[in-house]
N, C-alpha and C positions, 0 to 999 in steps of 0.2 A: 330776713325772712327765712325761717326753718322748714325745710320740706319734710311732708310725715313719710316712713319708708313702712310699709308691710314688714306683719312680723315674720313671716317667711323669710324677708329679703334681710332683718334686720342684722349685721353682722354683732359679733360676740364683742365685748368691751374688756381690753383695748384690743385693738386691729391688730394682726401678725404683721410683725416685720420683716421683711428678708434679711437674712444676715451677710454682708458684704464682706470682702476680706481681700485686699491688697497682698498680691503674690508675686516677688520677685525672679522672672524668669530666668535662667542661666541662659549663657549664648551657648548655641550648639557648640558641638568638638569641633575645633580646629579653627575657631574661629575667633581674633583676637580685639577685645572690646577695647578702645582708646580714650582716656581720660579726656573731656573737652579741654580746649586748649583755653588758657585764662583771653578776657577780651583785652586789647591793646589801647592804650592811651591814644587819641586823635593827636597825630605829628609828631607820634615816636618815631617814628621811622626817617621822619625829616630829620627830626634832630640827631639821628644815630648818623645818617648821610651826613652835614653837616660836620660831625664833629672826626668823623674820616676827612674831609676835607682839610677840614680845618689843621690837625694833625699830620697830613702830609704835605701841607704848606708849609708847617714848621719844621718838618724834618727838613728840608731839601733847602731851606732857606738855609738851615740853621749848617747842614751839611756842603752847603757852598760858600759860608763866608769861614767855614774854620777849614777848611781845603783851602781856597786861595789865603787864609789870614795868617796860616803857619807851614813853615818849610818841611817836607817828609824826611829831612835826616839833620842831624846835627842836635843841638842843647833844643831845636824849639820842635820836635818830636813828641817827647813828652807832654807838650803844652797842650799840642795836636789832639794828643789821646784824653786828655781833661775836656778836650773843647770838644771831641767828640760826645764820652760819657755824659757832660753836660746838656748837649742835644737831646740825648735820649730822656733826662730829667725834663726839659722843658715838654719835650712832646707828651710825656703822661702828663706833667701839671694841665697843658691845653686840652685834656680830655677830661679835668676834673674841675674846669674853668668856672663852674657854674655853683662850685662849693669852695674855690679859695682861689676866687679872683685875685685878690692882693699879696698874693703867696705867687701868685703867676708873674705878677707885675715888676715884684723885688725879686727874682730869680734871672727873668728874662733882663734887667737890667743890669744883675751881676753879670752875667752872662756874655751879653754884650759889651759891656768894658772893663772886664777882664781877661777873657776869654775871646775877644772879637767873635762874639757872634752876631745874631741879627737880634730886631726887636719884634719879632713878630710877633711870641706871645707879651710881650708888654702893650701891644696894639687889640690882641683879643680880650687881655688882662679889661684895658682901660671902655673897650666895648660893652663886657657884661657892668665896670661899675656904673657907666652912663647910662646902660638898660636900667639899671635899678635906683637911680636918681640918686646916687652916693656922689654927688657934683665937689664936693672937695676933694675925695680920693682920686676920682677920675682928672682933675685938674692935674695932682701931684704927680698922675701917672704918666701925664701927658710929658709936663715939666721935665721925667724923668725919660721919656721914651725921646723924646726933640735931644736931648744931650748925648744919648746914646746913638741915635742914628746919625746925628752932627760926625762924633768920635768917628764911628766905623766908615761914613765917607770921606771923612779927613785923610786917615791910615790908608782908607783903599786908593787914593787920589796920591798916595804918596810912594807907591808900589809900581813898580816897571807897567808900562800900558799892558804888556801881554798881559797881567799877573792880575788888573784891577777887571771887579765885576762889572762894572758901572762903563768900561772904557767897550765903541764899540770901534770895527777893523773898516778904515774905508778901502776906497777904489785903490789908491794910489800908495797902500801899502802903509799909511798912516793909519791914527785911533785918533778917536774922538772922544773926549772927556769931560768931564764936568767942570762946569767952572764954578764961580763961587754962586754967580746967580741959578743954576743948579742946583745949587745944596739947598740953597735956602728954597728951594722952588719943591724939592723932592722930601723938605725937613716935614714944613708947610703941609703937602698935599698929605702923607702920610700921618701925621698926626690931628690931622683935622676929620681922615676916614673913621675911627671911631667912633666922635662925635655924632659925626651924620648917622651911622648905620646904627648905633644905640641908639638914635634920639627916633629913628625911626620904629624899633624896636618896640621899645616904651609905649609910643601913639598906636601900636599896635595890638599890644598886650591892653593896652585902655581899652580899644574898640571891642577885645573880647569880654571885657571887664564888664563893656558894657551892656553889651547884645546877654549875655550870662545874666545880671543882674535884672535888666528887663525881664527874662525868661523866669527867673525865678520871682515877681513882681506880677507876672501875669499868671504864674500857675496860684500865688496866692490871692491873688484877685478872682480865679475862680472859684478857689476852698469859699471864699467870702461870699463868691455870688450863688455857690451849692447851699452854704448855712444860711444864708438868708431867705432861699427857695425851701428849705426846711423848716424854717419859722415859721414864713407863710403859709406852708400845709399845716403844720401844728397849730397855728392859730386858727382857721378852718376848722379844724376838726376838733378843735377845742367849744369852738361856737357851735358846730352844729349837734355836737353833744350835749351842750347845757343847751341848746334849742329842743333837743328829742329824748335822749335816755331822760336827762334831768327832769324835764316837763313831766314823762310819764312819771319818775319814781314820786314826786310828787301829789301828782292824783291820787296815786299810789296807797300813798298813806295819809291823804284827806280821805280818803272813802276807806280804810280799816280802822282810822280813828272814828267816824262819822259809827261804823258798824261799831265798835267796839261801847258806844255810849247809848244806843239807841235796843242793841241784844239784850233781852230779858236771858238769854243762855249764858251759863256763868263760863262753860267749857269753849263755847263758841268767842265770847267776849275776851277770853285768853289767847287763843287763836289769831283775833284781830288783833290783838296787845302784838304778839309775837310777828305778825307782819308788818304793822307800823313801826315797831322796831324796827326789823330790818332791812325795812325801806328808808328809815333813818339812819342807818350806818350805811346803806349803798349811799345814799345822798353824799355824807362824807368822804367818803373813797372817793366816788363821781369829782366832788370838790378838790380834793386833794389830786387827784389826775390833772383837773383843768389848770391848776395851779403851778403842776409841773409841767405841761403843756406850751405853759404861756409864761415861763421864766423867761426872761433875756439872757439870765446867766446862763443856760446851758443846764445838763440834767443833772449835771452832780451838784450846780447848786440847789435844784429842786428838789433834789430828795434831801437835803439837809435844811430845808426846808420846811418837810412834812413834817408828820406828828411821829415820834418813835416808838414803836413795837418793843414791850418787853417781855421778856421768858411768862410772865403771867397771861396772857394776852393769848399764850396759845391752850393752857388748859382752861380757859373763859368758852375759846373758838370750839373746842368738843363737846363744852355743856350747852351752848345753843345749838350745833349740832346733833346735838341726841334731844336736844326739847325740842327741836323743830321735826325729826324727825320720827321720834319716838323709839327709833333701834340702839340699843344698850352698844356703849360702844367703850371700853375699859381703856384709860388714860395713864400712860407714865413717863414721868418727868423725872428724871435725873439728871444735871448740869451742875458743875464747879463752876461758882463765881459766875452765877449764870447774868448777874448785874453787869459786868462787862460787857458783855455781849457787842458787838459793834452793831449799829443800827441796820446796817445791808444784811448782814446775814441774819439777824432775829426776822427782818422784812420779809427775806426769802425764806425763810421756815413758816413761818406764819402764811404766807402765801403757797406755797407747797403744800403744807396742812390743810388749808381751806379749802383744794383742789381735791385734794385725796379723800378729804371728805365728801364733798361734793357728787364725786364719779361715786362713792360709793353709797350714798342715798339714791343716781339714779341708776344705777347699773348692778346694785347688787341686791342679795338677800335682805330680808329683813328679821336679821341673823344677829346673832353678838358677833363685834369686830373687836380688834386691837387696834393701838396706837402707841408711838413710843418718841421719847426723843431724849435722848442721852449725847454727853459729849463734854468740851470744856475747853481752855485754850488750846492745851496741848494737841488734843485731839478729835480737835474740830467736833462737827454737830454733825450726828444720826440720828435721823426720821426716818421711823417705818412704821406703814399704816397697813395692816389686814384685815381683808372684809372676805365674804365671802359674796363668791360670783353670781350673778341671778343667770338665770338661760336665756335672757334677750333684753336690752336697753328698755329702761321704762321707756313714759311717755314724755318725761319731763322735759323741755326744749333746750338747746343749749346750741353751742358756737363750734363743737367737735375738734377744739384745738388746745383743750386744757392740759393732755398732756407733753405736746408739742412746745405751749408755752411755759411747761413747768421746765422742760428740758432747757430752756435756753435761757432761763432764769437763774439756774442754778451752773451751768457753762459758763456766766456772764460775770459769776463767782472762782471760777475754777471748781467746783465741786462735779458732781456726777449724779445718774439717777440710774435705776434698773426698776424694772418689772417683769414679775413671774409672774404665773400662774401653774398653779401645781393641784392635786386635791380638790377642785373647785371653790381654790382660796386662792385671790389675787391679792399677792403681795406687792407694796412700791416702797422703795426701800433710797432715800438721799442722802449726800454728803456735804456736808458744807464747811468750807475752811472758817476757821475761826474770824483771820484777817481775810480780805476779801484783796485781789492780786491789784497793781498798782496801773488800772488799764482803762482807756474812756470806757464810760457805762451807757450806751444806750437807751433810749428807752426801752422801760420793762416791759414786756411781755404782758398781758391781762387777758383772763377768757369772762 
C-alpha cells in the first residue's frame, strides 16, 4: 500500500545521499601501534613441550651410555667424540621426528651399535610410525630397536659393576645386575612402550577426526536446513504472488481489452491496446519470476532458464516508453558483437534501462531526454539515460526502491551506477562488465 505524501513534503527524486568516507587515523606521537599477533594452532604449545622433552631424554640418554661406553683416554677417545657428535645428530633428528621418522629409526640404530649409544630415538622413531598406521615399518623398527638394546645391555653387563648403567650399589658394598631374565624383561617392556603409546595416539587423533567431521556435518546440515527455509519462503511468495499481483494484472487486461473492443474512440481504443499489452508483458515477467522462484535448482539455474534479453530488446523498451508516455526521448545504440552479449548482463541493462526510464516518466519533465548504451567485450557496457528533473514526484504510485534495486543489480555484476543531478537534468549513468564475475547470484532485485 502507497502512502500519498503532500506536495509540500514531497522530496526531490532521487533523495541526497550522505557521502561517507572511511578515514584512517594515525596513533598519536609516541605511541607504538603492534602488529596482531598471528592466532596459534590448538596444542602447539603442547607439542613444542613435548618435543623439549622428548629431546632431553635423548640427550642424557644418549650422553650416559657413550660416557660409560668408552674410556676418556687412550685409542677409544676418539670413539667417545663420534659418539658424542652423534648424540647431537640424534637429538635434532627427534625434533624433526614428525617429518623423518625412518631417518630417526636407522640413525638411532646405527648409533647404538656402533657407537654404543642408546635407542631412544629409535623408540620415538617407531612411536610416530605406529601413530600413523605404517604397521610394517614400525614392526622393522622394533626388530631393530629389541637388537640394539639386546647389544647395549650385553656390553654394559660386561663392564666392571662400577662402570655398567644398569648395575645398582647395595648395603654391603656389593651391585646388583641384571641377569638374563632382566634383559629380556627390560628388551620386552621397552619395545612394547611405542606400540602402546602410538596406538593410543592414533585412537586419539580418530576421536578428533571425528568430533571435527561431525562438526563440519552439522554446520552442513545447517546451510541444508537455511536453503530449504529459503525455498519454503520462495515458494510462499511465489503463491501469494500468482494469488495477488498475477490475479490483478490479469483483470487488468480483461477489462482494457473489453474497453478496447467496445470504444467507438479510435485514440482511446489505442490506449487500451497499449495497456493490455502491457499488462501482458508484466504477466510474463510476473511468470518468469515465479519460475525462478520455484526452481529446485537454485537461481542460476533459473535464469538460464528464462527467456534471453537481446541488444534489440532494449531499443524496443524506449519506443513503448515514449508511446506510453508520449515524451520524445532520443535512443542510441552502439555495441560490437552486441549478439554475444551474455544473457546476465543484456538482463541487467535491459532492467537498468526500464528503471531509468520509468523514474523518468514519473519524476521528470515532459521534456526531450537522452539515452544511450555503448560498449563491447572489451569494454564492457555503458548506460546513460538523461531526463530532465520535474520539481516534485508525480503522482504515479510506486515501491521507492528502484534505485536501490538498480544498484545492487548491477554490484551483483561487478559493475557500478552514479547519479547526478546538475542543470535541472538528472543524469544515471551504468557499468557493466561484459562477463559477469564467477560468484553465487541471488535473487534479483525488482521494483
Amino acid at each position: 500500500m502507497s502512502q500519498q505524501i503532500p506536495p509540500q513534503q514531497q522530496p526531490h527524486w532521487p533523495p541526497p545521499r550522505p557521502e561517507t568516507r572511511r578515514v584512517e587515523l594515525a596513533p598519536p606521537p609516541g605511541v607504538t601501534v603492534h602488529a596482531p599477533r598471528p592466532a596459534r594452532r590448538p596444542g602447539a604449545e603442547m607439542r613444542r613441550v613435548r618435543s623439549v622433552l622428548l629431546a632431553t631424554a635423548s640427550a642424557f640418554a644418549s650422553l650416559a651410555c657413550v660416557t660409560y661406553g668408552w674410556e676418556s683416554s687412550g685409542g677409544e677417545a676418539f670413539l667417545g667424540l663420534l659418539g658424542y657428535l652423534g648424540a647431537a645428530g640424534i637429538v635434532l633428528l627427534v625434533l624433526r621426528r614428525e617429518t623423518l621418522p625412518g631417518w630417526l629409526v636407522l640413525a638411532s640404530l646405527a648409533f647404538g651399535l656402533l657407537l654404543r649409544g642408546d635407542a631412544v630415538g629409535a623408540l620415538v622413531g617407531t612411536t610416530v610410525l605406529v601413530r600413523r598406521g605404517r604397521w610394517r615399518d614400525a614392526a622393522l623398527a622394533s626388530l631393530g630397536s629389541a637388537a640394539s638394546i639386546t647389544v647395549g645391555l650385553v656390553l654394559d653387563g660386561n663392564r666392571p659393576p662400577d662402570r655398567q648403567i644398569w648395575a645398582m650399589p647395595l648395603d654391603d658394598g656389593g651391585y646388583s645386575v641384571l641377569t638374563v631374565p632382566g634383559i629380556v624383561a627390560v628388551v620386552v617392556v621397552l619395545v612394547a612402550l611405542p606400540f602402546v603409546v602410538g596406538y593410543i595416539q592414533r585412537q586419539q587423533l580418530a576421536a578428533r577426526e571425528a568430533v571435527r567431521s561431525t562438526q563440519e556435518t552439522r554446520v552442513e546440515a545447517d546451510g541444508l536446513r537455511g536453503m530449504l527455509g529459503q525455498v519454503e519462503e520462495r515458494e510462499l511468495l511465489a503463491r501469494e504472488i500468482h494469488d495477488t499481483v498475477a490475479h490483478r494484472l490479469s483483470l487488468l487486461s480483461l477489462h482494457a481489452a473489453a474497453l478496447e473492443r467496445a470504444s467507438d474512440d479510435p485514440e482511446l481504443a489505442e490506449l487500451a491496446a497499449a495497456v493490455r499489452s502491457d499488462a501482458h508483458g508484466s504477466l510474463d515477467e510476473m511468470r518468469d519470476l515465479i519460475t525462478l522462484m520455484r526452481t529446485p535448482g537454485g537461481i542460476a539455474a533459473a535464469q538460464e532458464a528464462r527467456r534471453p534479453v537481446t541488444p534489440d530488446a532494449l531499443a524496443l523498451l524506449v519506443e513503448e516508453s515514449r508511446r506510453a508516455s508520449g515524451v520524445p526521448m532520443s535512443f542510441t545504440m552502439m555495441l560490437d558483437d552486441g549478439a554475444s552479449m551474455p544473457a546476465p548482463t543484456a538482463r541487467a541493462a535491459h532492467r537498468v534501462l526500464q528503471e531509468a526510464l520509468t523514474n523518468a516518466r514519473k519524476h521528470g519533465r515532459p521534456d526531450a531526454g537522452e539515452a544511450s548504451v555503448v560498449g563491447g567485450p572489451r569494454t564492457g557496457v555503458r548506460l546513460t539515460v538523461t531526463n530532465p528533473l520535474g520539481a516534485a514526484p508525480s503522482g504515479v504510485p510506486g515501491a521507492g526502491r528502484g534505485l536501490e534495486g538498480v544498484r545492487e543489480r548491477v554490484t551483483l555484476l561487478g559493475g557500478t551506477v552514479t547519479t547526478e543531478v546538475a542543470s535541472g537534468q538528472h543524469t544515471l549513468e551504468a557499468w557493466l562488465p561484459w562477463s559477469s564475475p564467477p560468484s553465487p547470484t541471488p535473487t534479483s532485485p525488482t521494483d
